[in-house]
Legacy VTK file of the C-alpha trace (Angstrom):
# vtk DataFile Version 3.0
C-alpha trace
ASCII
DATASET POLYDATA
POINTS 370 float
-10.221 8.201 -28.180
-9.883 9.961 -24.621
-12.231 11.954 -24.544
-13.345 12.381 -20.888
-11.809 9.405 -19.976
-10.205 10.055 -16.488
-8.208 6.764 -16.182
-6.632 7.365 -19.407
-5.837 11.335 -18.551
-3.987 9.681 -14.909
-2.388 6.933 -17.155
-1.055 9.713 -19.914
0.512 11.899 -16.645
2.365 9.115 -16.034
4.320 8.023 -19.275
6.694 10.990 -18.568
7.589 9.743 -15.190
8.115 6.165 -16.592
10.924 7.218 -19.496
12.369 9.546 -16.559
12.468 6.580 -14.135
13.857 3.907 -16.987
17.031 6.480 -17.848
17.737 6.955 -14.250
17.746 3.514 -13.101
20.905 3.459 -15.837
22.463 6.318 -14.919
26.036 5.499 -12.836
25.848 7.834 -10.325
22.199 6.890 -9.395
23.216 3.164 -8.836
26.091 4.018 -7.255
23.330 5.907 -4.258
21.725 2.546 -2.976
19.147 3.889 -1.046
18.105 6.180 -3.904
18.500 3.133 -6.855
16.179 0.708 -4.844
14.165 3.189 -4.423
13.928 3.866 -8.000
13.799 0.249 -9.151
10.530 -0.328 -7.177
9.049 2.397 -8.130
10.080 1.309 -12.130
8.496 -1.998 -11.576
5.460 -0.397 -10.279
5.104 2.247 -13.562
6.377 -0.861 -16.266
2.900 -2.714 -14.687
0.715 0.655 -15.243
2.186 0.944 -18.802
1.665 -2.554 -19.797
-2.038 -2.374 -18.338
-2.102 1.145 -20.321
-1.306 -0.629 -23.758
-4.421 -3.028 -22.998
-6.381 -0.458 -22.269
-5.738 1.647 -25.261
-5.766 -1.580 -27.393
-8.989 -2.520 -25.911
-10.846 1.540 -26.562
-9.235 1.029 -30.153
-11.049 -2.278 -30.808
-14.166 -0.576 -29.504
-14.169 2.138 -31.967
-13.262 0.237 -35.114
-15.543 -2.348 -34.024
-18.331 0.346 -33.604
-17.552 2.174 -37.485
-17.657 -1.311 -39.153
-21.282 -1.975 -37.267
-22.183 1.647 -38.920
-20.373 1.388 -42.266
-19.515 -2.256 -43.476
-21.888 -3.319 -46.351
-20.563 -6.930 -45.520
-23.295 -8.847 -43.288
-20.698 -10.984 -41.794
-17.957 -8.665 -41.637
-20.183 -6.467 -39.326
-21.608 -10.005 -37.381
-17.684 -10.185 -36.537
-17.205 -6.560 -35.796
-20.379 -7.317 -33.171
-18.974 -9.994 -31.822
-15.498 -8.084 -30.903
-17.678 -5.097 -29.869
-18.643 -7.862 -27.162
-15.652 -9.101 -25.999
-14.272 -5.619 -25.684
-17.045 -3.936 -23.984
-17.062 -6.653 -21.517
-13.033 -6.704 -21.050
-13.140 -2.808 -20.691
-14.599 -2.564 -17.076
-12.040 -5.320 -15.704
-8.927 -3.343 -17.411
-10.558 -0.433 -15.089
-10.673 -2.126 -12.455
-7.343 -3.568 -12.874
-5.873 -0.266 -13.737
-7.736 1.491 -10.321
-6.026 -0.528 -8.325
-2.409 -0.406 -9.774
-2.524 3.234 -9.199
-3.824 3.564 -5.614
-0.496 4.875 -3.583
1.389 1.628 -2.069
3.108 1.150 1.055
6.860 1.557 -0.254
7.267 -1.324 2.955
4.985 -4.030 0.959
7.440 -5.875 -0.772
9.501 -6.176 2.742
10.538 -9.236 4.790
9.062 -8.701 8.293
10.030 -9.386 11.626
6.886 -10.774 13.687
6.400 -10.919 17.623
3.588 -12.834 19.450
2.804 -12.337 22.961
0.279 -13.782 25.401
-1.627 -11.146 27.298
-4.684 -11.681 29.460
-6.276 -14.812 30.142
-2.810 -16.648 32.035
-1.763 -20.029 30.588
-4.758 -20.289 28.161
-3.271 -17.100 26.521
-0.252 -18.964 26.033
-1.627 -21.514 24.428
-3.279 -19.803 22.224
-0.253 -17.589 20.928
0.970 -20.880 20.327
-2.112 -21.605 18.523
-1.583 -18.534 16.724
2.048 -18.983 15.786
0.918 -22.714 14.445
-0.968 -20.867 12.319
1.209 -18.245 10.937
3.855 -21.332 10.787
1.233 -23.239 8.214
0.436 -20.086 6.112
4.076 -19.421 5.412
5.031 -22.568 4.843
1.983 -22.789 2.092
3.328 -19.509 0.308
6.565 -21.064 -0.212
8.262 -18.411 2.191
10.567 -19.115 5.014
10.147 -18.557 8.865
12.766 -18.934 11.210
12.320 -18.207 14.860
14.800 -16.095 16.884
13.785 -16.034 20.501
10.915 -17.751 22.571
9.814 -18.159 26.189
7.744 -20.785 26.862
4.601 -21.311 28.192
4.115 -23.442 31.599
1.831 -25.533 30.149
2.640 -24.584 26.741
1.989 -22.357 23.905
4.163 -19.234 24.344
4.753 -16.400 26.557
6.403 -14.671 23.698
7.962 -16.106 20.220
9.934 -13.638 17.917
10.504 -14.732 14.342
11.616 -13.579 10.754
9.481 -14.275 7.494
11.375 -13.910 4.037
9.656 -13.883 0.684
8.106 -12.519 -2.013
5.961 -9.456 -0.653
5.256 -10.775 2.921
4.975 -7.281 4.545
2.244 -6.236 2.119
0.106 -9.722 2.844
0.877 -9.702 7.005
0.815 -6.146 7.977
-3.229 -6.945 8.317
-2.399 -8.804 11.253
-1.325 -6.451 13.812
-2.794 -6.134 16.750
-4.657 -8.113 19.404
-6.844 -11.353 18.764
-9.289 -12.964 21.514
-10.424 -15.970 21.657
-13.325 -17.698 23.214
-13.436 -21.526 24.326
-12.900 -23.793 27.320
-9.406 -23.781 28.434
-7.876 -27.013 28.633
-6.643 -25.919 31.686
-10.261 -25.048 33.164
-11.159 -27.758 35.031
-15.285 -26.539 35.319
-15.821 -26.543 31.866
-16.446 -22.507 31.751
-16.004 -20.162 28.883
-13.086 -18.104 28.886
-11.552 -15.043 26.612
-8.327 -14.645 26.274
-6.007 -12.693 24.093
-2.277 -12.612 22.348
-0.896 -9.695 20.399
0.676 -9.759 16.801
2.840 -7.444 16.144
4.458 -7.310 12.283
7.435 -5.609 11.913
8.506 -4.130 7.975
12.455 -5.853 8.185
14.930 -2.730 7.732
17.469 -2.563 5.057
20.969 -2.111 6.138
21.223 1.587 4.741
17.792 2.348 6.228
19.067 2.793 9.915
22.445 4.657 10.961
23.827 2.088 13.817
27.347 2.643 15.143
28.442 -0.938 15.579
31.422 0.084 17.073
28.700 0.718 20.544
27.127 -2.573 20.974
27.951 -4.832 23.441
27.534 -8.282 22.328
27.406 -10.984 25.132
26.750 -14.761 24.440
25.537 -17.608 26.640
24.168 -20.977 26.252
21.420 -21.308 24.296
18.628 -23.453 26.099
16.377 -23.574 23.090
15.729 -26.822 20.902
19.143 -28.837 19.554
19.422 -31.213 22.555
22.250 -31.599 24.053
25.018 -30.044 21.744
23.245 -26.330 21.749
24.162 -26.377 25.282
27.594 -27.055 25.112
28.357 -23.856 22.760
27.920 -20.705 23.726
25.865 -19.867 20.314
23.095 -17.220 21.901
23.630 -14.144 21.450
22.400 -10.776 23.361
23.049 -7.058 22.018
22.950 -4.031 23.907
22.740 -0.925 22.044
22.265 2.687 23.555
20.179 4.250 21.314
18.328 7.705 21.433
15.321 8.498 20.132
14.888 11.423 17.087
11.156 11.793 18.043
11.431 12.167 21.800
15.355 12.511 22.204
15.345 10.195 25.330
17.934 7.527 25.442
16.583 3.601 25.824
18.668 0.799 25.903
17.743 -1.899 23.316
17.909 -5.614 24.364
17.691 -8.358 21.559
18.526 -11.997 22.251
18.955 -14.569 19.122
18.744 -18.178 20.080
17.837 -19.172 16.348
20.598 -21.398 15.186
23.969 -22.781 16.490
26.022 -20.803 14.924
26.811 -17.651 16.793
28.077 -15.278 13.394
24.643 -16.498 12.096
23.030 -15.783 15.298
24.700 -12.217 15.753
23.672 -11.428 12.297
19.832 -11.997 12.550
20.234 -9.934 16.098
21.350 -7.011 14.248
18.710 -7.590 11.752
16.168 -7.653 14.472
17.614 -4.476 15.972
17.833 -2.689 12.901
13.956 -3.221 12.671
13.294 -2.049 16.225
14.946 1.034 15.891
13.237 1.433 11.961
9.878 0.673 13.300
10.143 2.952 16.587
11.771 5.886 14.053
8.697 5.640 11.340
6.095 5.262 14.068
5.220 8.670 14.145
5.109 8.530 10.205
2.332 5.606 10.180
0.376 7.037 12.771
0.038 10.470 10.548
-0.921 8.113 7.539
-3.320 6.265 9.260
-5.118 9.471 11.287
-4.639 11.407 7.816
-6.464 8.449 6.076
-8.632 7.158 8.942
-8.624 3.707 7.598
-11.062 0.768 8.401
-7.724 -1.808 8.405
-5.009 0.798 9.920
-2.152 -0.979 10.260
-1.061 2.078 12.999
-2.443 0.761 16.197
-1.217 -2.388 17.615
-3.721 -2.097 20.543
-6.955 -2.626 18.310
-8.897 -5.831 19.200
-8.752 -7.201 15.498
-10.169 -10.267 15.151
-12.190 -12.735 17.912
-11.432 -16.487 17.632
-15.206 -18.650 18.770
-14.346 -22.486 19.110
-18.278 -22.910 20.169
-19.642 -20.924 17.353
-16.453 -22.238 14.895
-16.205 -18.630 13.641
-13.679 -15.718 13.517
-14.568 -12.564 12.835
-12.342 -9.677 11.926
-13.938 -6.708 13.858
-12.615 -3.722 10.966
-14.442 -5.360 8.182
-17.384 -7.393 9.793
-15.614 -10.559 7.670
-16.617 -13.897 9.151
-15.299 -17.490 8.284
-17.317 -20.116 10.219
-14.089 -22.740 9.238
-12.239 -22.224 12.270
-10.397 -25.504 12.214
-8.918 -24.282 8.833
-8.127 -21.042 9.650
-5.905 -22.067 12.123
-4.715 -24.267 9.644
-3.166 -21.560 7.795
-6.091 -21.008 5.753
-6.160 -17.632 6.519
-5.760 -16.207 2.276
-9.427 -15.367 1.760
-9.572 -13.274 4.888
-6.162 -11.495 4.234
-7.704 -10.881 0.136
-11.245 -9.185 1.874
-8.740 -6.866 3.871
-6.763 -5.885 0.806
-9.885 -5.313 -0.883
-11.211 -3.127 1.732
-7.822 -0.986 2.068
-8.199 -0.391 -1.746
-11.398 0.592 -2.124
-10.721 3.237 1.063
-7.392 4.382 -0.943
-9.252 4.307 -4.109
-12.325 6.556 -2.961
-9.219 9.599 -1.722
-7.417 8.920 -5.013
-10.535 10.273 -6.827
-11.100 6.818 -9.085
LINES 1 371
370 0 1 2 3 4 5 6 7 8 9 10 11 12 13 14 15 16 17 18 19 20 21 22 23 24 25 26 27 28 29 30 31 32 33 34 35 36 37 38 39 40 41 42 43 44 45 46 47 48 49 50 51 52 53 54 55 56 57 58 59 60 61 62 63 64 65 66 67 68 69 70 71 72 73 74 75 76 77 78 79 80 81 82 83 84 85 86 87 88 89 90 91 92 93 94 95 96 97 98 99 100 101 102 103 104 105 106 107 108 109 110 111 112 113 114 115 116 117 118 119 120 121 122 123 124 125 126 127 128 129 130 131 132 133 134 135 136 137 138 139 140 141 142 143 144 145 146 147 148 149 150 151 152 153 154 155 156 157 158 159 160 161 162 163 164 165 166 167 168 169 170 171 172 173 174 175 176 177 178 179 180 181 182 183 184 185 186 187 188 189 190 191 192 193 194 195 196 197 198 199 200 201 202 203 204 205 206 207 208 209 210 211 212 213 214 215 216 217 218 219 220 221 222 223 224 225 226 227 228 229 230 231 232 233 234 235 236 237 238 239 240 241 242 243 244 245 246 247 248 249 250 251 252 253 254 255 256 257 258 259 260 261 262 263 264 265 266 267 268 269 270 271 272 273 274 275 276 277 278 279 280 281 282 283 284 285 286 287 288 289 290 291 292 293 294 295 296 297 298 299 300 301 302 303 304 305 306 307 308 309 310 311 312 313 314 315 316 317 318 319 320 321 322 323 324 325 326 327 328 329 330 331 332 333 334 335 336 337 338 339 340 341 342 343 344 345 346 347 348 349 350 351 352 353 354 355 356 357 358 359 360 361 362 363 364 365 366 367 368 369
């Protein structure tokens, strides 16, 4: 039945690895080692997918051949019209199994299934920039909010006319890192400031920045060092946010394994009015910081190694240009234009996010020899 069938030769190599996983993921001593047991539970759920697509597959090449003997050796004339018939179905189910298959095994980012920690920042282009990271969060805001997952800011400044200079905020869900990571980096946009009085085109820009959330045993903190401070929290509430001191600032000393210079980390949390809750998402936030500046150097490597069209590993990259005149956006890695620019910054921003996947996993696909 195998043959020369590659797929099924990757699938078989990976049986072993499944029963090895499955009696680990029982085994007291492994759960007792968090960091090792999650580890091992993802990659589980990952394998029990591959296996399950594996018994199709097999199934399906089965059907195939018994289909294919009855055509050659049933006397019966309807017996062998039926045999055709599932000769059909299966020969045209086969090639989507593949494809199904090709992309369960391409390598994925063991962050994917992470909450993430997002920062937008206006950069040039002066209050129209803030505006449009405003713009930007609005959108981000809508998205979220249609996947059923939660956002919940943690710091902001303002714009002057509004918009932002800067927002932090969390996103928890199912899988959010491996659907947001795609938006990294800087996006421009093109239109007529509201605050341009002559009616002239402008660009301006905001970066995204998405941040995989760290887990607790991830990142070695010493609690012990930071020095909390709190202060009023001017952020919205009304009046009663101001009378409690609920904001909270951290200050953590913290030196740097890659470089081995010493920074001082600042993170302010203005999220709710309670300052244990507040505190809590701070050290969540700083957590990530230090996580993200730690792995840097390991996601540039992966992205240099595999020189991919939608690197995630440069948060400089102009991404994606926003043209109200043209109602387009166009993501710049994958030429991928949507000329609904109302509803993308609606939150309808799925169908570009799936044409990015896509892209990723036909790169990862071509260097995994499928």
């Amino acid at each position: 039945m195998a043959g020369n069938n590659t797929i099924l030769q990757k699938l078989e190599g990976l049986v072993a690895r499944y029963e090895e996983v499955a009696t680990l993921i029982t085994d007291p001593a492994v759960i007792a080692d968090q960091p090792r047991y999650v580890k091992l539970t993802k990659e589980y759920k990952d394998l029990e997918d591959i296996m399950a697509l594996r018994k199709e597959y097999i199934a399906c090449l089965n059907s195939i051949a018994e289909a294919k003997d009855l055509i050659i050796n049933e006397q019966d004339t309807d017996i062998r019209e039926m045999a055709r018939e599932e000769l059909q179905t299966n020969e045209e189910k086969q090639p989507k199994i593949e494809e199904a298959i090709k992309i369960a095994l391409v390598p994925k980012d063991p962050e994917d299934a992470k909450n993430v920690q997002m920062e937008i920042r206006a950069g040039t282009g002066g209050d129209e920039a803030c505006l449009f990271a405003g713009d930007l969060f609005l959108m981000y805001k809508r998205f979220c909010e249609a996947k059923g997952w939660t956002l919940a800011v943690s710091d902001e400044s303002p714009g002057a006319v509004g918009g932002f200079k800067e927002i932090d905020f969390s996103v928890n869900g199912d899988g959010v890192y491996g659907v947001l990571k795609y938006e990294s980096g800087v996006h421009r946009v093109q239109r007529v400031p509201v605050t341009e009085s002559n009616g002239r085109m402008q660009t301006s820009a905001a970066t995204v920045a998405v941040l995989p959330e760290a887990d607790p045993f991830e990142v070695k903190i010493n609690e012990g060092e930071i020095k909390w401070d709190t202060f009023r929290s001017s952020g919205a509430g009304g009046q009663n946010v101001n009378k409690v001191e609920s904001g909270v600032r951290a200050r953590y000393m913290w030196k740097n394994p890659n470089t081995g210079e010493t920074e001082e980390i600042l993170i302010e949390c203005t999220e709710t009015r309670d300052q244990p809750k507040n505190k809590e998402r701070a050290l969540a936030r700083l957590r990530t910081y230090i996580y993200d500046r730690e792995h840097q150097k390991y996601v540039d490597d992966i992205a240099n190694r595999r020189k991919t069209l939608v690197s995630t590993g440069d948060r400089s990259a102009k991404i994606r240009t926003y043209n109200f005149p043209q109602g387009r956006v166009t993501d710049h890695r994958i030429g991928y234009t949507t000329h609904d620019l109302q509803g993308f910054l609606a939150g309808d921003i799925q169908a570009m996010i799936d044409a990015l996947t896509v892209a990723e996993n036909a790169e990862k696909m071509k260097s995994n020899s499928l």
